[in-house]
C-alpha positions as CSV (number, residue, x, y, z in Angstrom):
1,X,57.7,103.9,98.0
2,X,56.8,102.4,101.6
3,X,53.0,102.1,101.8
4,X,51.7,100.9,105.5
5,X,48.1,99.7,105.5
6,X,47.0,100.2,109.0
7,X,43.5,98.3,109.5
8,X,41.4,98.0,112.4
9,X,40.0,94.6,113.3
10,X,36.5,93.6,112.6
11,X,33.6,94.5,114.9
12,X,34.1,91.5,117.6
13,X,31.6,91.1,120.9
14,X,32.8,94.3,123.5
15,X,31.9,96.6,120.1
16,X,28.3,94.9,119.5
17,X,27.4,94.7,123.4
18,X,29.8,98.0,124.6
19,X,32.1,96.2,126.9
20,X,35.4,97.5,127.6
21,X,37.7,94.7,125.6
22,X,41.4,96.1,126.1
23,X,42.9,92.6,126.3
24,X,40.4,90.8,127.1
25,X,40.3,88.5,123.7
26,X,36.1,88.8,122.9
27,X,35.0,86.8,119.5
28,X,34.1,88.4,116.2
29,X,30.5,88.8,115.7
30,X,28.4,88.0,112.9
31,X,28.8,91.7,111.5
32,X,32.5,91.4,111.4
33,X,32.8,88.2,109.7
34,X,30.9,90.2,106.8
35,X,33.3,92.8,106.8
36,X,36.5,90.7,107.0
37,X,34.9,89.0,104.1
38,X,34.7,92.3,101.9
39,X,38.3,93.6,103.3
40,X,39.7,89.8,102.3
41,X,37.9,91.3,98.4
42,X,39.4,94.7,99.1
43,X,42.7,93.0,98.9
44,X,42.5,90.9,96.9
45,X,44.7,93.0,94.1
46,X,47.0,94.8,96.0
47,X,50.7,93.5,96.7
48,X,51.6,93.0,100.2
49,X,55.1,91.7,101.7
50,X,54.5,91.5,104.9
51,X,51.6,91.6,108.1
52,X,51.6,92.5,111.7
53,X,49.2,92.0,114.1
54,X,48.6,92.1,118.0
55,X,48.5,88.5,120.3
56,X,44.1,89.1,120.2
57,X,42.2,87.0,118.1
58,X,40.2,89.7,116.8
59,X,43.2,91.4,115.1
60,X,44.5,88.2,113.8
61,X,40.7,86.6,112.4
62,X,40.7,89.9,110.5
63,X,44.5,90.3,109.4
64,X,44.1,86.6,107.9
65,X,41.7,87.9,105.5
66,X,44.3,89.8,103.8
67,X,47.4,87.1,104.3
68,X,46.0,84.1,103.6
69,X,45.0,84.4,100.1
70,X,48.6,85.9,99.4
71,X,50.5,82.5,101.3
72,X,51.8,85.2,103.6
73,X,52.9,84.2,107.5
74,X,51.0,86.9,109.6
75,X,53.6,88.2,112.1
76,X,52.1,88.5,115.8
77,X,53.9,91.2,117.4
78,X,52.9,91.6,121.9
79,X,53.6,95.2,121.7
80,X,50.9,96.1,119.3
81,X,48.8,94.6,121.9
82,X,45.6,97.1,122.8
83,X,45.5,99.3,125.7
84,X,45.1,96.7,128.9
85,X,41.9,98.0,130.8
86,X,42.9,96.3,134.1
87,X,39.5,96.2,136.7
88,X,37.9,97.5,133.7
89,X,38.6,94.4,131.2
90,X,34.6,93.2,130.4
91,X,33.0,95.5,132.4
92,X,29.9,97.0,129.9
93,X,30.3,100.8,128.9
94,X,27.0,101.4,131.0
95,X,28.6,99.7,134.1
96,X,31.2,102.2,133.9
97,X,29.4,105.2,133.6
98,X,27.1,104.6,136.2
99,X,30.0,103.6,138.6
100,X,32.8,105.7,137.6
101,X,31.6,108.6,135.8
102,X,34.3,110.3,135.5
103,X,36.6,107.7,134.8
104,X,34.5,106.8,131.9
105,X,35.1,110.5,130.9
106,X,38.9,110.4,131.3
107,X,38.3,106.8,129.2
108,X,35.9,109.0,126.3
109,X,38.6,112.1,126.0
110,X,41.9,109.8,125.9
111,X,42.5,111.9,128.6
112,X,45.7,111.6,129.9
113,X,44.7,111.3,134.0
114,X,42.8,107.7,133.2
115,X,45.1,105.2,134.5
116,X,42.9,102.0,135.5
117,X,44.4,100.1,138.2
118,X,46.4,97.3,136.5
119,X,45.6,98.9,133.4
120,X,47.8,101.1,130.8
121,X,48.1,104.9,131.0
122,X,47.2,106.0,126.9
123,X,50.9,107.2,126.9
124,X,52.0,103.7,127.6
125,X,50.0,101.9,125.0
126,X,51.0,104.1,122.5
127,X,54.8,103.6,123.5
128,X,54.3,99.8,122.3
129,X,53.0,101.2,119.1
130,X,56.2,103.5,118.9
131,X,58.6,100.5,119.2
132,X,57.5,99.5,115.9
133,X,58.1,102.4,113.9
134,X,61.3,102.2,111.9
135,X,60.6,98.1,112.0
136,X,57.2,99.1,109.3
137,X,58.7,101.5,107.6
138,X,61.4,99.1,106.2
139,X,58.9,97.4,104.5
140,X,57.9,97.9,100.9
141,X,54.3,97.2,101.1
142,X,52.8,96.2,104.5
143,X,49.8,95.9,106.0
144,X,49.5,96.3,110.2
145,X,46.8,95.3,111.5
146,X,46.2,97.4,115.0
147,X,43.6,96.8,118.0
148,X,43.2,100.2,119.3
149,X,43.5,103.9,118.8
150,X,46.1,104.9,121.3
151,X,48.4,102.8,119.7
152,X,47.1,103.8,115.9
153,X,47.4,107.5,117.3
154,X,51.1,107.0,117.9
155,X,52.2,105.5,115.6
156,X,50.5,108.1,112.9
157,X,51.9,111.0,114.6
158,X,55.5,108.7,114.0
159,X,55.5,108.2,110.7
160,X,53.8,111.5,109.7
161,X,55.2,114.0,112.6
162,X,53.7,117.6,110.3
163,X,50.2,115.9,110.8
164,X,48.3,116.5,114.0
165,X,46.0,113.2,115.5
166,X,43.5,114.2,117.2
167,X,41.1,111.7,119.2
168,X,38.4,112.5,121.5
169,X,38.6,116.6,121.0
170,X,41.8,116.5,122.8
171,X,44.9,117.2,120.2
172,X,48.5,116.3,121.5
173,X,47.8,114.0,124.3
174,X,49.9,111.2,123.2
């Protein structure tokens, strides 16, 4: 049996101060050193062949916690890569909504009409995640580490196609 351990990275600095981080490769914060720590014990028993994770440093930081101890090679794979905010990359949540209300709201409901200029429609960000699909499943125990929903989302509705992801109230948008 295939199992896929998909794992978000670790609370890094555009979670603790709200900042849109798409790309835009922020540190880990003191909070998510803690809970690499406990996902590095979480681990520390179960068999894995093989790791992915996206070109930021806050997927690979946390991904190492579950590699390293193993003597495993973490795989960095570009199309896992988050969804690219374009004029949005660092700009704070609060920025956004005072500015651009409703593209903040598009933004909140994964709605499919946010499209930042030289940013990533959703659709597109969860197409990198699709690439990868018959790639993970070939694996007999693997771990992917992932940045972002969209791209979760996706790949989810992939591997399980009877199960319906929903994110932001707004089923089927991907």
């Amino acid at each position: 049996m295939t199992r896929i351990y998909i794992i978000r990275h670790a609370e890094a600095e555009g979670n603790l101060f709200h900042r849109a981080h798409g790309w835009f490769d922020g540190h880990i914060t003191a909070t998510g050193m803690e809970q690499i720590a406990a996902l590095e014990k979480r681990f520390a028993d179960i068999h894995v062949d093989t790791a992915y994770a996206s070109e930021l440093t806050r997927t690979q930081i946390t991904a190492q916690a579950v590699v390293a101890p193993k003597g495993l090679k973490l795989r960095i794979e570009p199309g896992l890569n988050e969804i690219r905010m374009g004029v949005y990359e660092d700009v704070t949540l609060g920025d956004l909504i005072y500015h651009h209300p409703e593209e903040r709201v598009n933004f909140g409901t994964y709605s499919r009409k946010w499209a930042p200029e030289g940013g990533d429609t959703f659709a597109q960000a969860a197409e990198r995640g699709e690439r990868y699909r018959g790639q993970l499943a070939a694996y007999a125990y693997a771990l992917e580490t992932l940045s972002g929903k969209p791209v979760v989302a996706r790949l989810l509705c992939f591997l399980y196609p009877n199960v319906v992801v929903e994110l932001g109230g707004e089923p089927g948008i991907l």
